[in-house]
C-alpha positions in Angstrom: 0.0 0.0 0.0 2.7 2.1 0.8 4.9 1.9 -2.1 1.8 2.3 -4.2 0.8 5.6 -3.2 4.6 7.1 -3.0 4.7 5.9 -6.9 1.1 7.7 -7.1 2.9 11.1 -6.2 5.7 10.6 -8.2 3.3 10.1 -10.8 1.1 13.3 -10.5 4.5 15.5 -10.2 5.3 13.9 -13.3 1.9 14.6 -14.8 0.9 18.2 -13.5 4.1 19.9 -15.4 3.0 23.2 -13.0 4.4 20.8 -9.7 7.7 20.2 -9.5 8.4 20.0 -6.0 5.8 19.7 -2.8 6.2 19.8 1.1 2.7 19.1 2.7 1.5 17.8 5.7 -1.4 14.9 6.0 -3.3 13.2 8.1 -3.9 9.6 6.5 -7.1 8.0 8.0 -7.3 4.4 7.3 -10.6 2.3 8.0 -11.7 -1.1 8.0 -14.5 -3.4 7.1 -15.6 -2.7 10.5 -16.0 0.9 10.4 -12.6 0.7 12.6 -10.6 4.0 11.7 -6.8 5.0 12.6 -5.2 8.3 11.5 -1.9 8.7 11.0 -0.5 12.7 10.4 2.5 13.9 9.4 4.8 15.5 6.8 5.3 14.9 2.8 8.2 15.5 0.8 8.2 15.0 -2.5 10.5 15.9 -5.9 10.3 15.8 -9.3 13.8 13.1 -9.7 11.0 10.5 -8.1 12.4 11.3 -4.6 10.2 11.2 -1.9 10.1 11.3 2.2 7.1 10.7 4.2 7.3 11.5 8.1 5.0 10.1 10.2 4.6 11.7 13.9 1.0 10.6 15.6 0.4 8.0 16.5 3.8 6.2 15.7 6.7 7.8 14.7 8.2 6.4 11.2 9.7 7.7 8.1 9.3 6.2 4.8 11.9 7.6 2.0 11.4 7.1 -1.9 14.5 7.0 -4.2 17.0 5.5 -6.1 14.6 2.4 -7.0 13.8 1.4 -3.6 12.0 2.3 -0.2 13.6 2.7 2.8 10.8 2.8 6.0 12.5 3.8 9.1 10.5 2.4 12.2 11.5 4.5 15.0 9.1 3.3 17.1 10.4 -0.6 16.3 14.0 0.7 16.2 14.2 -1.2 12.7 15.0 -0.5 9.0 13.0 -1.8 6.0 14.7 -1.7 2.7 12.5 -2.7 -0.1 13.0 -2.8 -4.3 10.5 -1.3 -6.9 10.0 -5.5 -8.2 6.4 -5.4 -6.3 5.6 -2.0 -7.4 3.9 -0.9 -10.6 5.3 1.5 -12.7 5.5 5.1 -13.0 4.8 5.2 -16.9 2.1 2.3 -16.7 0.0 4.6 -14.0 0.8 8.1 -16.0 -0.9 5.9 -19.0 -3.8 4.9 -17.7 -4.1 8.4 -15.6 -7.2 10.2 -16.5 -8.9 14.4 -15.5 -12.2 14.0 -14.5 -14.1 17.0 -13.0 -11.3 18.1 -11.0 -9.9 14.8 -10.2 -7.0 12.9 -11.1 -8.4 9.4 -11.6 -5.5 6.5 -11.7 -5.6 2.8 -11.8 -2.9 0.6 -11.1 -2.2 -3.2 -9.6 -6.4 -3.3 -9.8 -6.6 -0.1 -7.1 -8.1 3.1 -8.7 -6.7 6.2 -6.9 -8.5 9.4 -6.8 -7.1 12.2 -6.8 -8.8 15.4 -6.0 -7.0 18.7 -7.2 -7.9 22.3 -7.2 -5.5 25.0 -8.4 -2.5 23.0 -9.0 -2.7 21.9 -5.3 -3.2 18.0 -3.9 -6.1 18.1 -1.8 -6.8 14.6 -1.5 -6.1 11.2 -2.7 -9.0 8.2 -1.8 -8.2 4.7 -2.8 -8.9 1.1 -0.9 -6.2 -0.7 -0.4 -5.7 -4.6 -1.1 -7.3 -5.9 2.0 -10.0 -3.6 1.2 -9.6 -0.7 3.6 -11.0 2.9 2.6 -8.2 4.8 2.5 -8.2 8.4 2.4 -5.0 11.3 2.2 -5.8 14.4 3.1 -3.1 17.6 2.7 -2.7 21.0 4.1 -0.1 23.9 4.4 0.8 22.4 0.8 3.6 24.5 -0.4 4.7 23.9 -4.7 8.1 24.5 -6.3 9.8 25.3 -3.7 13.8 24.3 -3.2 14.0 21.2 -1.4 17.6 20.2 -1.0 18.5 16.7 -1.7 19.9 15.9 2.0 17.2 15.9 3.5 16.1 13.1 1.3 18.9 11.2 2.7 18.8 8.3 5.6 20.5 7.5 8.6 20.3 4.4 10.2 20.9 4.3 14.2 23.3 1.5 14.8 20.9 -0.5 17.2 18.6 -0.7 14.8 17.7 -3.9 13.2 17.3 -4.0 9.3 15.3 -6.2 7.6 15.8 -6.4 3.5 12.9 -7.5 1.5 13.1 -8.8 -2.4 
């Protein structure tokens, strides 16, 4: 689910030529079959160059970074270090293809999960999808700023030396 949506907003940087760069914060609520919601907030970072850092704060602490063909998810929390490959991930091109406008809304399908994307004045509002256990999930952003300088360090990781890591293929 994760690596989805980061490729999602790679994606609409890609598509909406006006966005080039974004620094946002959200507040993710996820909720189940039960009507069983958790929200998650924190702030988004995102580039052009496919680069990407998520940082969650409530109600765990986390970050999640997006580059250089993989994802690196920082559990602070779990004091442990995922690195993951792009191999389970769709495509950027495949979603940018089957990307479509519709009355304000970015709609995109990928992996059988249609995305959508709600946008007003070059500005990510919201993006509403469910996931592949078939929770709703909704992203909503605020204090969006657009192409503005983000400097590439702070798209870099550092990994605390107690910390377990755990490589998935």
């Amino acid at each position: 689910m994760r690596y989805i949506f980061l490729l999602i907003i790679a994606t609409l940087l890609q598509a909406n030529i006006n966005i080039k760069s974004i620094k946002a914060d959200f507040i993710q609520t996820i909720t189940n079959d039960q009507n069983s919601t958790i929200k998650y907030s924190g702030t988004f970072f995102a580039k052009d160059d496919n680069r990407a850092l998520w940082i969650y704060k409530k109600p765990i602490k986390k970050r999640l970074y997006f580059l250089d063909g993989k994802v690196v998810i920082i559990e602070l929390d779990l004091e442990q270090v995922i690195f993951s490959n792009f191999k389970k991930a769709p495509k950027i091109l495949e979603i940018l293809k089957s990307a479509k406008q519709e009355n304000g809304k970015l709609l995109a399908k990928c992996c059988d999960t249609i995305y959508n994307i709600t946008i007003k004045d070059d500005k990510i509002i919201s993006v509403q999808y469910k996931d592949k256990v078939g929770n709703k999930v909704l992203i909503k952003f605020k204090n969006e700023d657009t192409n503005i300088f983000l400097d590439n360090t702070i798209f870099k990781y550092q990994i605390p030396a107690d910390f377990d890591i755990i490589r998935e293929n």
